[in-house]
N, C-alpha and C positions, 0 to 999 in steps of 0.2 A: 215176290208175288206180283203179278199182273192180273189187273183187270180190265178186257176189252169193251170200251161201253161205247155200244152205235145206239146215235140221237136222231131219231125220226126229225127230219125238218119238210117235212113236204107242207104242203099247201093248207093241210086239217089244221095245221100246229099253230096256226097264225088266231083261231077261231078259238075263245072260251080262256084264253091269256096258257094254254097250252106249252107254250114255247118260254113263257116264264118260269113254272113247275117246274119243266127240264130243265131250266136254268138252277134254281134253289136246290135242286133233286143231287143235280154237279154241285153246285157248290158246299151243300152236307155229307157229300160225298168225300170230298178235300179235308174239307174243316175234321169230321169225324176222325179220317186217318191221320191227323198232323196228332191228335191228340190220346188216338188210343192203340196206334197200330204201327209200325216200320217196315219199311223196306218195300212198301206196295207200289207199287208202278201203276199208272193210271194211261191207257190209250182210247183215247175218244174217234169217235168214226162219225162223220155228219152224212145222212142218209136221205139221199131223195132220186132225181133222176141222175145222181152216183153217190158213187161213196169212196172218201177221202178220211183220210187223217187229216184232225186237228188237233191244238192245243187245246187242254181241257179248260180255258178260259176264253176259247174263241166265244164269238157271239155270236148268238142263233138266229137265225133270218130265215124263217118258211118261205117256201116257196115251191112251187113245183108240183109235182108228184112223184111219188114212190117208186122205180121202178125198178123190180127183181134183180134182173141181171146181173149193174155191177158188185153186188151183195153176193151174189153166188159163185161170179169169177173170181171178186179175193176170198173168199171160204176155200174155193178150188185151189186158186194158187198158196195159201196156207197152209193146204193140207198136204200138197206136194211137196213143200220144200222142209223135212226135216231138221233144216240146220236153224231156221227160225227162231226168235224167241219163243218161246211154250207160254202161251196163256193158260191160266188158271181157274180165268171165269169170264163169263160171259152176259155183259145187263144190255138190254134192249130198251130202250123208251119211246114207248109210241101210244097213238089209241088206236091201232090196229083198222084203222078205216081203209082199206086196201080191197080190192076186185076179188071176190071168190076165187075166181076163175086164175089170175095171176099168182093167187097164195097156193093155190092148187101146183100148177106147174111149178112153183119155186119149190114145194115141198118134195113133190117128185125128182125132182133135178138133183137137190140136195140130199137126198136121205142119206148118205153116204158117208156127207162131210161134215154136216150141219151140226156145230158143238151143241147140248144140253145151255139154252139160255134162262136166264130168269131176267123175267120181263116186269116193267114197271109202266103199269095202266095208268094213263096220261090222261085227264078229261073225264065228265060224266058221263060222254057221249063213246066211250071207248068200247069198241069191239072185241068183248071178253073170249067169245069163241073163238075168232080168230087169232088171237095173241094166244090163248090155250094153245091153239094147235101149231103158230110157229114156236112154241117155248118147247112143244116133245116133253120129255119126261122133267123139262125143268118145272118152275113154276111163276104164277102172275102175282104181282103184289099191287095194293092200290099204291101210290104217288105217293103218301104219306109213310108207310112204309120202307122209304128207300133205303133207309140202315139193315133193315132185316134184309132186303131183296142181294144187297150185296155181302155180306157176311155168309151167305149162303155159296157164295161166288165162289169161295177158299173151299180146297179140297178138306172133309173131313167135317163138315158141320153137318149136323143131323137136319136130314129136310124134313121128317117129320114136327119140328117145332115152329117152321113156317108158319107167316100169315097168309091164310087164301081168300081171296077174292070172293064173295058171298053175294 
């Protein structure tokens, strides 16, 4: 099983110890699977003006801003290439503080390709509507949370038993 988790590092994440959360959020994330689960594969994606693979122990350094595009190009080129590894699931961490207007076009661009994410709201100051609406039919979990946000991730768990965001 794989789980692809892209870590907002832009500029916000630096603000309110943000980029610490994502840090512990990854690190219970680990710790959880060493202990209760096998075979899961873990691909971390550090997301701001691009997006890379990292090692799920890199270290987070805000910086920047967010910007769409190369979030959309690897979705595009993912989606294309069948012979890929098959992700299983998909955690976002961010506080969604992102331009209407750019989550607008990304959402239009992608509707196509764009997996069902479940997001993990980062911050008090986190922009719940807009993490709603890049998650689609996934769902948003607060930060504390993150064990539920990703167990959900695995084909076959019931999303009604979900925690939501209030």
């Amino acid at each position: 099983m794989t789980i692809n988790i892209i870590v907002d590092i832009s500029g916000s994440m630096a603000e309110m110890v943000k980029s610490k959360i994502e840090r512990i959020a990854l690190d219970s994330l680990v710790f959880y699977t060493d202990l209760f689960m096998q075979n899961v594969v873990f691909r971390v994606f550090l997301w701001n003006e691009s997006f890379r693979e990292a090692d799920i122990n890199a270290e987070i350094q805000p910086e920047g801003k967010v910007l769409f595009a190369p979030l959309a190009e690897y979705l595009g080129s993912n989606k294309k290439n069948p012979s890929q590894e098959k992700a299983e699931g998909w955690l976002l961490m961010s506080d969604g503080c992102w331009k209407s207007d750019e989550l607008d076009a990304f959402l239009d661009e992608t509707r196509e390709i764009r997996p069902e994410l479940r997001v993990l709201a980062i911050g008090e100051d986190a922009d719940i509507f807009a993490l709603e609406r890049i998650a689609g039919k996934g769902k948003v979990f607060r930060a504390e949370d993150v064990l539920a946000a990703m167990e959900l991730c695995f084909p076959g768990t019931n999303q009604e038993e979900a925690f939501n965001v209030e």
